[in-house]
MIDRENTOR-341282 format. One line per 10 residues: number of its first residue (from 1); their letters; for each residue y, x, z of N, C-alpha, C, CB. Coordinates in nm, 2 decimals, decimal comma, padded with zeros to 4 digits. Atoms other than C-alpha are relative to their C-alpha. Glycine has a CB too. Example, Ala and Ser with C-alpha at 12.3 -4.5 7.8 and 13.67 -1.06 7.14 Angstrom:
BEGIN
1	AS	-00,12/00,09/00,00/-00,45/01,23/00,78/00,12/00,09/00,00/00,00/-00,10/00,12; -00,11/-00,09/00,00/-00,11/01,37/00,71/00,11/-00,08/00,08/00,05/00,04/-00,14
END
This chain:
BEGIN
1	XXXXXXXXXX	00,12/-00,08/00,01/10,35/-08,28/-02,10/-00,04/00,02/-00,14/-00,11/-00,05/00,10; 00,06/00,02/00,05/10,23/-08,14/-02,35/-00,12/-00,08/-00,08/00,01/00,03/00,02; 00,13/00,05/00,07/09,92/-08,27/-02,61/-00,11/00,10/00,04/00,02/00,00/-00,16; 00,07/-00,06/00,00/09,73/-07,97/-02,55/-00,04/00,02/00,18/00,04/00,10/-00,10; 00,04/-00,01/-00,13/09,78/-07,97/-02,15/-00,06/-00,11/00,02/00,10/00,01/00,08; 00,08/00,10/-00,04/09,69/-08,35/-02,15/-00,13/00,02/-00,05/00,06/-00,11/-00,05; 00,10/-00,04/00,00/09,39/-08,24/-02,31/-00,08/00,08/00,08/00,00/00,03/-00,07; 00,08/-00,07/-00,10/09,27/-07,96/-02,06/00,02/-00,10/00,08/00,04/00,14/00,05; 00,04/00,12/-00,11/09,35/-08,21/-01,83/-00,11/-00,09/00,02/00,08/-00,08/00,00; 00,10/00,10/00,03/09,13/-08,47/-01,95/-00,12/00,07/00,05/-00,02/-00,04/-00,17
11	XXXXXXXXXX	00,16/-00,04/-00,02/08,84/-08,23/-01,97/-00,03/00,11/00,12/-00,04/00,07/-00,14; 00,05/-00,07/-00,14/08,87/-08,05/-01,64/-00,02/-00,12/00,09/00,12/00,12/00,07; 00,01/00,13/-00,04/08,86/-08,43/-01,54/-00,13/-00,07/00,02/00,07/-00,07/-00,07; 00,12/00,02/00,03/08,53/-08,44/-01,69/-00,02/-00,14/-00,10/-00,08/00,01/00,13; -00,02/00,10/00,10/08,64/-08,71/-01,92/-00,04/00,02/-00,12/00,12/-00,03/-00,02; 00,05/-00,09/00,12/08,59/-08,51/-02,23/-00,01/00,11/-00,02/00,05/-00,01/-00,08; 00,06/-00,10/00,04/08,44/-08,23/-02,42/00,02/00,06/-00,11/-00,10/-00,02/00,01; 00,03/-00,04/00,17/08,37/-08,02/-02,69/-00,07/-00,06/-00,07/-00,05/00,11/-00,03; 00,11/00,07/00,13/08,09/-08,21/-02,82/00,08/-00,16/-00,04/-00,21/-00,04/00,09; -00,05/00,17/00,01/08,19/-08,54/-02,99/-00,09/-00,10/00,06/00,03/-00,05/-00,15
21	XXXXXXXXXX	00,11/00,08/-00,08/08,10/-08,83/-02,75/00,00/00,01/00,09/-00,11/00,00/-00,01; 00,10/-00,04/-00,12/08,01/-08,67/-02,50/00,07/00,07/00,14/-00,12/00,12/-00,07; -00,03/-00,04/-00,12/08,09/-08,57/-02,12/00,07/00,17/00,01/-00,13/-00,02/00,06; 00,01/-00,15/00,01/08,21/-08,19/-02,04/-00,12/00,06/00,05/00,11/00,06/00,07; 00,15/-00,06/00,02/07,87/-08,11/-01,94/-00,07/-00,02/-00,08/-00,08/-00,02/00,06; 00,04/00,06/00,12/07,79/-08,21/-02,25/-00,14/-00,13/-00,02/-00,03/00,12/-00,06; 00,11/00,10/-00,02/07,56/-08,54/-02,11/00,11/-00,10/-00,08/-00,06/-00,05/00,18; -00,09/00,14/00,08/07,67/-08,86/-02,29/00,00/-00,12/00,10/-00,08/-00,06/-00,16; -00,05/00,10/-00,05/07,87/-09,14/-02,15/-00,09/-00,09/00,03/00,09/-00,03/-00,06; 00,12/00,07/00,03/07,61/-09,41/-02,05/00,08/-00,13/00,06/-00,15/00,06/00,08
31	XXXXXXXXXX	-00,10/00,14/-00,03/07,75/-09,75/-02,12/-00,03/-00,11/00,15/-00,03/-00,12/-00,14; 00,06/00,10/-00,14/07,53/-09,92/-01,85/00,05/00,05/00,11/-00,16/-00,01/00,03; -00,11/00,00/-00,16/07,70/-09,75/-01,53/00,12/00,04/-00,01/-00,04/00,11/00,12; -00,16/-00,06/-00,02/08,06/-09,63/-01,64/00,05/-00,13/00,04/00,09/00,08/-00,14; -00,09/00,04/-00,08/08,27/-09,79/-01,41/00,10/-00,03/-00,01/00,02/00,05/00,05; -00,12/00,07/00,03/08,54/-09,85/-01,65/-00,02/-00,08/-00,10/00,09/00,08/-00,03; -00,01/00,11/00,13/08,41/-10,07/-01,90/-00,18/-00,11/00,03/-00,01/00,13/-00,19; 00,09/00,10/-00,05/08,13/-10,37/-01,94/-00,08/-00,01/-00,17/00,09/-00,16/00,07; 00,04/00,06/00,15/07,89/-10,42/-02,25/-00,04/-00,12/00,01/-00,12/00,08/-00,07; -00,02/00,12/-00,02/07,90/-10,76/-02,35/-00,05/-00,06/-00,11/00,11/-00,04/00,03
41	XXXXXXXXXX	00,06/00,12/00,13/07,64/-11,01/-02,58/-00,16/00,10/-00,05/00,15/-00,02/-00,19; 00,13/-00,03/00,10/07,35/-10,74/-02,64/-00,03/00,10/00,16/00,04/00,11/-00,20; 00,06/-00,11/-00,14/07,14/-10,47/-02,37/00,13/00,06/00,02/-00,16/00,14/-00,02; -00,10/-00,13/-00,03/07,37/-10,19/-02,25/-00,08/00,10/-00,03/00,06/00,02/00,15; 00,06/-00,19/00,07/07,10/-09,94/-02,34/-00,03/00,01/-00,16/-00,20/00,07/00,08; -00,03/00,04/00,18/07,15/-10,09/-02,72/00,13/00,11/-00,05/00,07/-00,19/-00,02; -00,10/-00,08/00,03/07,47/-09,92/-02,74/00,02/00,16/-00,05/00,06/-00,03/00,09; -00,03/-00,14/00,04/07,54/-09,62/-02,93/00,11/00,05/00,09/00,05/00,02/-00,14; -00,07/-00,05/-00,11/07,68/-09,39/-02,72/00,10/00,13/-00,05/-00,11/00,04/00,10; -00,11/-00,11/00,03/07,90/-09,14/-02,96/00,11/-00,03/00,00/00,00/00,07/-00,11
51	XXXXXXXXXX	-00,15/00,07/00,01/08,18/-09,38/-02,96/00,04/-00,07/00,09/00,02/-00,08/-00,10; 00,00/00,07/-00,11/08,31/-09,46/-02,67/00,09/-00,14/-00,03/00,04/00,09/00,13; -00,10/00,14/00,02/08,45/-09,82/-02,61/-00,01/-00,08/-00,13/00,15/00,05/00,02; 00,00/00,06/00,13/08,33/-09,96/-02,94/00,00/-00,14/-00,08/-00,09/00,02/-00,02; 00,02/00,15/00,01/08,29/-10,31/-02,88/00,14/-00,06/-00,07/-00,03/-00,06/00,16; -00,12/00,09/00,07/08,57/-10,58/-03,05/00,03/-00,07/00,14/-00,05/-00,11/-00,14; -00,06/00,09/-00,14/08,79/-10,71/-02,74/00,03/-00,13/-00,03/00,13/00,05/00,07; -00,07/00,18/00,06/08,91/-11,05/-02,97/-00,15/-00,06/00,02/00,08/-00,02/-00,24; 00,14/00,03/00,00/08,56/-11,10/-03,00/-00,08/-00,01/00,11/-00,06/00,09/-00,07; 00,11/-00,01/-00,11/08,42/-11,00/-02,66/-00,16/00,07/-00,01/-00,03/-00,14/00,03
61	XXXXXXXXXX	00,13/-00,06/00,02/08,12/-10,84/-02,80/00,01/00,11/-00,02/-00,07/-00,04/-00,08; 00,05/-00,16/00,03/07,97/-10,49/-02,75/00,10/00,06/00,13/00,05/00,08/-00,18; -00,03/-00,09/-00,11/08,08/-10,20/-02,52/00,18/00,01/-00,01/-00,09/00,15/-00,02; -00,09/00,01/-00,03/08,44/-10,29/-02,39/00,10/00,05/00,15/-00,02/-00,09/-00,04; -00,02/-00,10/-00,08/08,66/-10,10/-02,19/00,09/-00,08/00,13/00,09/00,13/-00,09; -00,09/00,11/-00,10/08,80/-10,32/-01,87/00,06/00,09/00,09/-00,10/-00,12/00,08; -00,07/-00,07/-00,13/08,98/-10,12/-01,61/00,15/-00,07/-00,02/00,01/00,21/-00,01; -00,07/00,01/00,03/09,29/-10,25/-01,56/00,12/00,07/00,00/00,00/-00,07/00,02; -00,08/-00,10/-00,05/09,55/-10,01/-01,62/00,05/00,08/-00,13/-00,08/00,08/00,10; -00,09/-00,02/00,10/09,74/-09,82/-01,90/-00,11/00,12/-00,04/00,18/00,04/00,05
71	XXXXXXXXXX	00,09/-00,06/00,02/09,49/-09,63/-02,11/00,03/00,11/-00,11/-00,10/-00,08/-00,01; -00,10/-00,10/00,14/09,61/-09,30/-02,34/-00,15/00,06/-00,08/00,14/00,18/00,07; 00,10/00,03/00,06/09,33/-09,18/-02,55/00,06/00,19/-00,09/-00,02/-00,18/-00,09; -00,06/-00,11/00,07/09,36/-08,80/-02,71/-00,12/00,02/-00,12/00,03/00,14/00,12; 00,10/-00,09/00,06/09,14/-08,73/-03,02/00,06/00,09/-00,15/-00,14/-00,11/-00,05; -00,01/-00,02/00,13/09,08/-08,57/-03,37/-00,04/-00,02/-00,11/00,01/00,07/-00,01; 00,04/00,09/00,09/08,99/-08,54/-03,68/-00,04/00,14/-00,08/00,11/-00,13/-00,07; 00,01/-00,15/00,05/08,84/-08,26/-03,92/-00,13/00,00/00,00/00,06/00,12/00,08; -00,08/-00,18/-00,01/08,76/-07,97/-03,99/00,08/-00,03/-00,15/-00,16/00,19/-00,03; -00,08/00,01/00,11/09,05/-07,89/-04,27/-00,08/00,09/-00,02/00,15/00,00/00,00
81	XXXXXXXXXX	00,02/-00,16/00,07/08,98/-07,64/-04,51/00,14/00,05/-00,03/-00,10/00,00/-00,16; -00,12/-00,09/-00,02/09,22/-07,41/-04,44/00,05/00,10/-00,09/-00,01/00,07/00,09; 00,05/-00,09/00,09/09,31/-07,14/-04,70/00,18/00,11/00,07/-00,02/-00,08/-00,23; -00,08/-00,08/00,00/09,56/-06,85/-04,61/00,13/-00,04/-00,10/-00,07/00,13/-00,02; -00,14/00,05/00,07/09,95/-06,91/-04,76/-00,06/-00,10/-00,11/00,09/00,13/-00,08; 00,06/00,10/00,07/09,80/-07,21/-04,91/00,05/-00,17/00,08/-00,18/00,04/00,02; -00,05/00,12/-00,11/09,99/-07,57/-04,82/-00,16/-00,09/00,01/00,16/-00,12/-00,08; 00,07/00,16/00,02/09,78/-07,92/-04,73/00,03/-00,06/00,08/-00,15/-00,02/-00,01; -00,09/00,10/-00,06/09,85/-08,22/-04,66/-00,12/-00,08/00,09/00,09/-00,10/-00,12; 00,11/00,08/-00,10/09,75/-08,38/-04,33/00,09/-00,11/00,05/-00,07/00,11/00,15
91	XXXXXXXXXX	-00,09/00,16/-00,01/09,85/-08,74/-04,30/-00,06/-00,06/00,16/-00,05/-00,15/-00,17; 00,06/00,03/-00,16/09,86/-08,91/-03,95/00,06/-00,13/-00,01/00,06/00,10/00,15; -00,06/00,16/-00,03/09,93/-09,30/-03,87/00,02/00,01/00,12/-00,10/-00,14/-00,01; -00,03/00,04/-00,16/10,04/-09,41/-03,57/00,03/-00,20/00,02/00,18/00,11/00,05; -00,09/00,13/-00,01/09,99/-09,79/-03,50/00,02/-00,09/00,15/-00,07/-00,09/-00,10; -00,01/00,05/-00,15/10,13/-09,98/-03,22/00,02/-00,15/00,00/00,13/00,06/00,08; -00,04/00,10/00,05/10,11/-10,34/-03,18/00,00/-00,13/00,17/-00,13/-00,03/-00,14; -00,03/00,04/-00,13/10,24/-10,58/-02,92/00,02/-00,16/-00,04/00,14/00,08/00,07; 00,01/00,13/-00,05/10,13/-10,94/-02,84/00,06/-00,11/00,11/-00,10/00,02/00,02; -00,06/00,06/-00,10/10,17/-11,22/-02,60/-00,08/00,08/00,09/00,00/-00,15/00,01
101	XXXXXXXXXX	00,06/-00,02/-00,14/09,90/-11,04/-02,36/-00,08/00,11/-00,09/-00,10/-00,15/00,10; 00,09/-00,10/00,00/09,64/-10,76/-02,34/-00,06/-00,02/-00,17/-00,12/-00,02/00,14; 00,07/00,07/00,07/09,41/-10,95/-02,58/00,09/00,02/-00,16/00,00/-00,16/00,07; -00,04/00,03/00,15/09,64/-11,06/-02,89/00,10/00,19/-00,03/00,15/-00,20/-00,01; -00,10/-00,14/00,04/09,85/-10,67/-02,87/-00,14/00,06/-00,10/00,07/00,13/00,20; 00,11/-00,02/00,06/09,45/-10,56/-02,96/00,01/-00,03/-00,13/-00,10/-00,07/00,05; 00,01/00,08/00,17/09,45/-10,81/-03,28/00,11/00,07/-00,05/00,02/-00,21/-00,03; -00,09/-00,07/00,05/09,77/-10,67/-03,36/00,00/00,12/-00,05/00,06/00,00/00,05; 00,04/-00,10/00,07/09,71/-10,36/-03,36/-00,13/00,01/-00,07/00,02/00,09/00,06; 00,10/-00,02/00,10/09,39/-10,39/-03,53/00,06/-00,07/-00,14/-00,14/-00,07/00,06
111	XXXXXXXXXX	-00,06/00,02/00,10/09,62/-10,59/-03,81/00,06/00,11/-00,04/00,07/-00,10/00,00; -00,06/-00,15/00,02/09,84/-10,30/-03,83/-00,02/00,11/-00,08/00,01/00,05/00,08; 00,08/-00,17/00,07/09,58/-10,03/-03,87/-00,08/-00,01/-00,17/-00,16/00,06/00,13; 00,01/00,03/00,11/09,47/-10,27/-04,14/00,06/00,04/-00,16/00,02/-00,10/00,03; -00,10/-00,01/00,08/09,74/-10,24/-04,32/00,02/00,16/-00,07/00,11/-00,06/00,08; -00,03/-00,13/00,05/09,77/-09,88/-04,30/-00,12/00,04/-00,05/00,06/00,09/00,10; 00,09/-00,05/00,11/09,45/-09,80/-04,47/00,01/-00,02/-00,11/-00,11/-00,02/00,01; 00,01/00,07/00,19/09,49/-10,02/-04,73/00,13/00,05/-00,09/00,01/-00,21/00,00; -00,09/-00,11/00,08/09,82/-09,83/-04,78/-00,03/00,14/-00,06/00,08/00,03/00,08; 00,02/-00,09/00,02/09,69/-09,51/-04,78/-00,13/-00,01/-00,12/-00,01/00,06/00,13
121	XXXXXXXXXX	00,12/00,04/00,11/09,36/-09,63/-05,00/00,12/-00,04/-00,16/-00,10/-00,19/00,07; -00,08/00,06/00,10/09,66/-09,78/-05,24/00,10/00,13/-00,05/00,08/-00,14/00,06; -00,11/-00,09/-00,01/09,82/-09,42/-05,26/00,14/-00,03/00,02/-00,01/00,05/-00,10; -00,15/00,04/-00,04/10,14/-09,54/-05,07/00,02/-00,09/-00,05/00,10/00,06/00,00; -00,07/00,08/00,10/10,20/-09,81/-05,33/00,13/-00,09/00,14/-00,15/-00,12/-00,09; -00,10/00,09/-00,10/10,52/-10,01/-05,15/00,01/-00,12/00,01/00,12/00,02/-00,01; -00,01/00,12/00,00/10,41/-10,30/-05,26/-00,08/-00,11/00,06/00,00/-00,01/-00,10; 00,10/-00,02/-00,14/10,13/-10,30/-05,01/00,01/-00,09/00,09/00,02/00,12/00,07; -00,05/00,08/-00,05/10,19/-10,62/-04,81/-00,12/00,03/00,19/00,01/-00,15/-00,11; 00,05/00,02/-00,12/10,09/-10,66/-04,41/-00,08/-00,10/-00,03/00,09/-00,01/00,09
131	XXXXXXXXXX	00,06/00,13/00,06/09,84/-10,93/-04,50/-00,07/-00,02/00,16/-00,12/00,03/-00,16; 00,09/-00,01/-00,13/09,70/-11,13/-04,19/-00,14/00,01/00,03/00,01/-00,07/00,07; 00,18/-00,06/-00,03/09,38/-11,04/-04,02/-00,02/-00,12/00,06/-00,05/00,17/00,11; 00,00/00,11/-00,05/09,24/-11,35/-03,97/-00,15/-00,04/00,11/00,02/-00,08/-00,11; 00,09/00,02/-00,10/09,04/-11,39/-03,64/-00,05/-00,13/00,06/00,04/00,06/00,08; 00,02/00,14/-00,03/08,87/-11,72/-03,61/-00,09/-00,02/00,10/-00,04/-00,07/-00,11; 00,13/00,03/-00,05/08,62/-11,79/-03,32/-00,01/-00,16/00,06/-00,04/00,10/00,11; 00,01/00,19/-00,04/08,48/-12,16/-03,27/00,04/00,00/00,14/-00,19/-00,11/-00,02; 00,00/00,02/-00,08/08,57/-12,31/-02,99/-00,12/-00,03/00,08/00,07/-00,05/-00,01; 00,10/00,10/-00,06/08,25/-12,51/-02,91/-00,16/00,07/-00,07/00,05/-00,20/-00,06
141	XXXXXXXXXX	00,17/00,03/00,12/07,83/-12,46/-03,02/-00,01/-00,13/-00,05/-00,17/00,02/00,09; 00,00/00,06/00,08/07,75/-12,63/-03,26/-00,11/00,05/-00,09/00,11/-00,02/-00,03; 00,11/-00,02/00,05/07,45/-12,66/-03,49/00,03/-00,13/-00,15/-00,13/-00,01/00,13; -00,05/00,10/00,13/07,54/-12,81/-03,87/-00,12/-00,06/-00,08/00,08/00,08/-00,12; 00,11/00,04/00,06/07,29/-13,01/-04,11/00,05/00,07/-00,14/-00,02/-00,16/00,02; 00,05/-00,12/00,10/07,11/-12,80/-04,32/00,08/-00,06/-00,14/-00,20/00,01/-00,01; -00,05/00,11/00,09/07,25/-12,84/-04,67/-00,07/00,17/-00,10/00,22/-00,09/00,01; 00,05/00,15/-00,02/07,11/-12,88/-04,90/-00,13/-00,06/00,04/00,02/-00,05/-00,09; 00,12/00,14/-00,03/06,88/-13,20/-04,79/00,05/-00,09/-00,07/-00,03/-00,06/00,16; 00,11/-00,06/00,00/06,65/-13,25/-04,94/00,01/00,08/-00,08/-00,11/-00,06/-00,01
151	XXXXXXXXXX	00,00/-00,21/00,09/06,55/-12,85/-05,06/-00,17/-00,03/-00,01/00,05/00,22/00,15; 00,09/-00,03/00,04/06,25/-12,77/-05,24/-00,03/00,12/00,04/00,00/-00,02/-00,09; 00,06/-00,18/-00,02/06,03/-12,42/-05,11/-00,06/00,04/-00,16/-00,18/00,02/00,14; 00,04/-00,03/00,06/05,92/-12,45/-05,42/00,06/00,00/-00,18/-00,09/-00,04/00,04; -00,05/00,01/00,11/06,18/-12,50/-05,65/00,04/-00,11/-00,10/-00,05/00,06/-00,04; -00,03/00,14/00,10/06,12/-12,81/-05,83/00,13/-00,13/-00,01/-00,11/-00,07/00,03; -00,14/00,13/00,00/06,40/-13,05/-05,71/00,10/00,11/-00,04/00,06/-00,09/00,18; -00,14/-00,08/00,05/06,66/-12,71/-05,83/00,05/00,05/00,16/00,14/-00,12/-00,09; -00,04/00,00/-00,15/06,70/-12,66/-05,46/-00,11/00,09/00,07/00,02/-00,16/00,06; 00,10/-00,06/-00,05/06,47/-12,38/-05,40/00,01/00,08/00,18/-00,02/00,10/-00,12
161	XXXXXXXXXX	-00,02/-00,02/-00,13/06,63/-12,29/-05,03/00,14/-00,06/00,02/-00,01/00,14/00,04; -00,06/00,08/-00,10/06,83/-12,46/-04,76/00,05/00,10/00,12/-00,11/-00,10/00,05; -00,04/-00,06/-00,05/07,08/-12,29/-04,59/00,09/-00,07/00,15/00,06/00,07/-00,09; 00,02/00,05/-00,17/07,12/-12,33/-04,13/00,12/00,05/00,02/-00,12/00,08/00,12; -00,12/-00,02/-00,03/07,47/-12,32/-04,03/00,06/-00,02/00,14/00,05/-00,06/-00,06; -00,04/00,05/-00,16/07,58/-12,26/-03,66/00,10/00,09/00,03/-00,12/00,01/00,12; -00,14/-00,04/-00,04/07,87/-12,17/-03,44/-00,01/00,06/00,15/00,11/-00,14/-00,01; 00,02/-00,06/-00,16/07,90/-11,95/-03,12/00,16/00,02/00,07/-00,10/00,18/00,00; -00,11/-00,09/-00,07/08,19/-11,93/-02,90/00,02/00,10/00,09/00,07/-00,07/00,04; 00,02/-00,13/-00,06/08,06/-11,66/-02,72/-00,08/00,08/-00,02/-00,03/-00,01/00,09
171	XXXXXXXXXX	00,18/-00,06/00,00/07,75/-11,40/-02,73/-00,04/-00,06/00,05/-00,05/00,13/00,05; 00,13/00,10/-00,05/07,46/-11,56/-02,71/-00,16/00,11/-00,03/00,00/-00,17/-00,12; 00,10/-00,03/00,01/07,09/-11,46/-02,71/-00,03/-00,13/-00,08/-00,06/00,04/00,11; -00,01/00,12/00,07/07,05/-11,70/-03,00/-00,21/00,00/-00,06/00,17/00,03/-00,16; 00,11/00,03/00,01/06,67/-11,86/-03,10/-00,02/-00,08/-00,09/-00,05/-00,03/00,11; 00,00/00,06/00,08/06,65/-12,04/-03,42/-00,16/-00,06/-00,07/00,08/00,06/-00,06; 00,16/00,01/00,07/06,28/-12,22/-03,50/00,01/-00,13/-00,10/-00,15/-00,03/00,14; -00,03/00,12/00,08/06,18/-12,48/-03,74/-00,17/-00,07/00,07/00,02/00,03/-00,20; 00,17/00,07/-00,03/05,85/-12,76/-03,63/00,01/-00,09/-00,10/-00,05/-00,10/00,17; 00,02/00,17/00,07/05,72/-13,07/-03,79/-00,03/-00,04/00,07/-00,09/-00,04/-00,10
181	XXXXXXXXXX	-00,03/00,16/-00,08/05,72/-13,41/-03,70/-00,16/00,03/00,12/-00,02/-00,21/-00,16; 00,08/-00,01/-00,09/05,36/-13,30/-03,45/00,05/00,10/00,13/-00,10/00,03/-00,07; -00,05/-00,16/-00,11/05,60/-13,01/-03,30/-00,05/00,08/00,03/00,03/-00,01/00,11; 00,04/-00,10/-00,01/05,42/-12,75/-03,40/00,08/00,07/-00,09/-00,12/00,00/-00,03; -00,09/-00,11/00,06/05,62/-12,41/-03,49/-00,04/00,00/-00,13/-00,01/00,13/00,07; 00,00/-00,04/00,15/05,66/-12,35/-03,86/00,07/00,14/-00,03/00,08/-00,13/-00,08; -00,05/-00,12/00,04/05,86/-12,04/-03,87/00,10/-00,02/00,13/00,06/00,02/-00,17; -00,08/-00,08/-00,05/06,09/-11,84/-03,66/00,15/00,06/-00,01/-00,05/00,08/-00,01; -00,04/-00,12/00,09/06,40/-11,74/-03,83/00,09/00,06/00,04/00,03/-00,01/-00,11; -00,09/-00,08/-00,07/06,63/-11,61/-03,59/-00,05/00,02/00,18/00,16/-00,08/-00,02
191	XXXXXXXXXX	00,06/-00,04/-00,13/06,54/-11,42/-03,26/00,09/00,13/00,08/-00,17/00,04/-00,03; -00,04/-00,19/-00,05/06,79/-11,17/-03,10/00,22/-00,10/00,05/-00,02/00,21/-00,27; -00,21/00,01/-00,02/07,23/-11,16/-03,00/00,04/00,01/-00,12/00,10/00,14/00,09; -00,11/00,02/00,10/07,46/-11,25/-03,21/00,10/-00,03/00,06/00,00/-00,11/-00,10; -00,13/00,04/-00,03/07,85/-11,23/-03,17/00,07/-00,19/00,00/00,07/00,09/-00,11; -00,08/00,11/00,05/08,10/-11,49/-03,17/00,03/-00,01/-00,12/00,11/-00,01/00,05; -00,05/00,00/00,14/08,18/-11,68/-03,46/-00,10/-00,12/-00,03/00,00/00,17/-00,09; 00,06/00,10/00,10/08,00/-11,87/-03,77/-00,13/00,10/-00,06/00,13/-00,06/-00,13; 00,09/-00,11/00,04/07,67/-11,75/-03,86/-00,09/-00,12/-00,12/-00,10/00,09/00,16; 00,07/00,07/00,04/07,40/-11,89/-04,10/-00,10/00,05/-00,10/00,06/-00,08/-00,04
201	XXXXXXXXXX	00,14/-00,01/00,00/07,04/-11,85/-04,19/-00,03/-00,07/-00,15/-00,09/-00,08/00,16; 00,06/00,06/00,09/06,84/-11,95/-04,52/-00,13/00,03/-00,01/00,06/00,01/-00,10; 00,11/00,04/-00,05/06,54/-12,10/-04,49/-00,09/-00,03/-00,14/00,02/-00,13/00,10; 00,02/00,01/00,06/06,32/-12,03/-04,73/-00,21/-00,01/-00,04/00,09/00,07/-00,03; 00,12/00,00/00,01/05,96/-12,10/-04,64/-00,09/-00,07/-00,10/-00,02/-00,03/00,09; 00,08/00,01/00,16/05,70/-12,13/-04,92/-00,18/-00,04/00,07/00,02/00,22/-00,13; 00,15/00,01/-00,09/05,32/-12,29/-04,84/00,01/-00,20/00,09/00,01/00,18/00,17; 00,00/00,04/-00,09/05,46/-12,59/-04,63/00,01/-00,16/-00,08/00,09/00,06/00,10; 00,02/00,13/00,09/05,36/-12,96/-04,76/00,18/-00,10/00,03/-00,18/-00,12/00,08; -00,06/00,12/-00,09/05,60/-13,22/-04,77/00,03/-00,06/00,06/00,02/-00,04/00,01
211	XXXXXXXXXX	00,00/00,04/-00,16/05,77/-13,39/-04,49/00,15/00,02/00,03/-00,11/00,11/00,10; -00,09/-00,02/-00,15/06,03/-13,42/-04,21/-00,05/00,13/00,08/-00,01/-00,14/00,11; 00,02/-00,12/-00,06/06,09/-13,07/-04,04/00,13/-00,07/00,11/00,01/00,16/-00,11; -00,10/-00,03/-00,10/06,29/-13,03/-03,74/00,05/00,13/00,04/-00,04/-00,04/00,11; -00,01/-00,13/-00,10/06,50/-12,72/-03,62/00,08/00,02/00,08/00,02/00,10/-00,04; -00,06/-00,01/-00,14/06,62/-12,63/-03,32/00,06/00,15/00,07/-00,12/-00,04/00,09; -00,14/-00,16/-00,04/06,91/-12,34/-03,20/00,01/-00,04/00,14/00,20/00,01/-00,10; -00,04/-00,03/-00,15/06,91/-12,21/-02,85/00,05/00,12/00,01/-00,10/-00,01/00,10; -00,10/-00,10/-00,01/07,19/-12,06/-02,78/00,02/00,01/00,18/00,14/-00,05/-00,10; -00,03/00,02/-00,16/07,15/-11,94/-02,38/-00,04/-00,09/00,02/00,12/00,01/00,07
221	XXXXXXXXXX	00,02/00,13/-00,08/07,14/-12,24/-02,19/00,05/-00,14/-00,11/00,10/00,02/00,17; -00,06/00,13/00,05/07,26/-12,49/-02,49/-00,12/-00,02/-00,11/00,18/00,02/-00,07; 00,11/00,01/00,11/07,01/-12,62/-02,76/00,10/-00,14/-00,07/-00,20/-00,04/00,06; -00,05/00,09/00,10/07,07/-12,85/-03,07/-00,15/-00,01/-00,11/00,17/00,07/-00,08; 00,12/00,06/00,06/06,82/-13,01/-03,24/00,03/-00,08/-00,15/-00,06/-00,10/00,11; -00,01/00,10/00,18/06,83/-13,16/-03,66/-00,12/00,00/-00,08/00,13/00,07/-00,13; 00,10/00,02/00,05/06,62/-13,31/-03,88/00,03/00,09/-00,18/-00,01/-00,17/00,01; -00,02/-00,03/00,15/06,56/-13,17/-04,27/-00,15/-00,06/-00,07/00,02/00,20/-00,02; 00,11/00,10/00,11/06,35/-13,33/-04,56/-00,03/00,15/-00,10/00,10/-00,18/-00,12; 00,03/-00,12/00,14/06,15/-13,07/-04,78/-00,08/-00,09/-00,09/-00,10/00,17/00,04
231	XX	00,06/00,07/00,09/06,02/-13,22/-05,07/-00,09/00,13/-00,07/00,11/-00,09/-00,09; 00,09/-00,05/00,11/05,74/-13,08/-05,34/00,05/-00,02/-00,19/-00,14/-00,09/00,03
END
C-alpha cells in the first residue's frame, strides 16, 4: 500500500488530520481517556496535547503509548520553499533499533536517532561515532547527606549553600521540607512530580540562626529523614 493510501486511511479512521495534533474533526487527542495509551508521574490534564505519545518509555514518565500491538506512525515535516526548476535538498533518516524486548528496542532507537543528528549537525563528518546514550535509573529511594556540612546562609565558613541529593526509581509526587530541632517548618523547597532518576535541590536559606536543621523527602508513600549543621 501505498504512503499516501495509508494516510487517507489513517484519517478516514479519525486517527489523524490536517491540523497538527489533532483529531480529523479537528478536536485534540485527550491524554486522559484515549484508550491506547496511559500518562504516567504527573496529572493527565498536564500534558500537552500537540504531540501525541510524548512521554519517555525507558523512563516511564509522561504520556505513553501502551496498546499492545505493532504501531506504524505516518508524519511530516515542512513547508519547503519550493522554487520552479530550482533543485533542494530534502534529507530523511530512517532509524530502527532492536533490543532484547519492547523496552531496550526504545533506548536503541532513541541511541540511533542520537547519533543521526549529531551526524547531520556535524555536516556528515564520518568520523561521527555512535556514542552510548547512557540511561541510568536508581534502583532504590534514597535521600543523601547534604554536602556540604556544615554550610553557611551567610557565607562566612566559604560555604554559602548546601546542596540535597536524592534518587527516585520511579515518578513520584516528591515533597522536600527542612525543620529545626522544635519541628517547626523552615522552608519548602520542593513540592510537585519528578521523573525517575537523580535529582538535587540547593538550599540556600538566608535569616536562619545557627543550629541543627532536619530535612525530610517524601517520595509517595516512602520518606527519609537527615540531619544538617548550619553555622553563622
Amino acid at each position: 500500500m501505498s504512503l499516501m493510501n495509508s494516510i487517507r486511511r489513517l484519517t478516514k479512521a479519525g486517527r489523524i488530520g490536517p491540523r497538527l495534533g489533532r483529531l480529523r474533526e479537528g478536536l485534540a487527542l485527550d491524554p486522559c481517556s484515549d484508550p491506547f495509551s496511559a500518562v504516567i508521574g504527573l496529572p493527565c490534564n498536564l500534558v500537552p496535547t500537540r504531540f501525541w505519545y510524548s512521554g519517555d518509555v525507558i523512563s516511564g514518565f509522561g504520556w505513553i503509548h501502551t496498546r499492545p500491538a505493532d504501531v506504524r506512525q505516518a508524519q511530516s515535516v515542512g513547508p519547503f520553499q519550493l522554487v520552479k526548476d530550482q533543485p533542494v535538498d530534502i534529507i530523511v533518516a530512517y532509524t530502527v533499533g532492536q533490543g532484547t524486548d519492547a523496552r531496550t528496542s526504545v533506548g536503541e532507537a532513541q541511541r540511533l536517532a542520537d547519533f543521526a543528528q549529531r551526524f547531520f549537525d556535524s555536516n556528515f563528518d564520518p568520523t561521527v561515532n555512535v556514542a552510548e546514550r547512557p540511561i541510568i535509573i536508581p534502583r532504590e529511594f534514597a535521600l543523601q547527606q547534604n554536602y556540604p556540612n556544615p554550610f553557611s546562609v551567610n557565607g562566612a565558613s566559604g560555604n554559602p549553600a548546601t546542596k540535597i541529593s536524592f534518587s527516585l526509581p520511579t515518578a513520584a509526587q516528591v515533597k522536600l521540607q527542612v525543620f529545626d530541632v522544635l519541628g517547626r517548618e523552615v522552608a519548602t523547597l520542593i513540592h510537585g512530580w519528578f521523573a525517575p532518576g537523580s535529582h538535587y535541590v540547593e538550599f540556600t536559606r538566608r535569616g536562619l540562626p545557627s543550629g541543627i536543621y532536619f530535612y525530610k523527602l517524601q517520595a509517595g508513600k516512602q520518606v527519609a529523614i537527615k540531619k544538617m549543621i548550619l553555622l553563622q
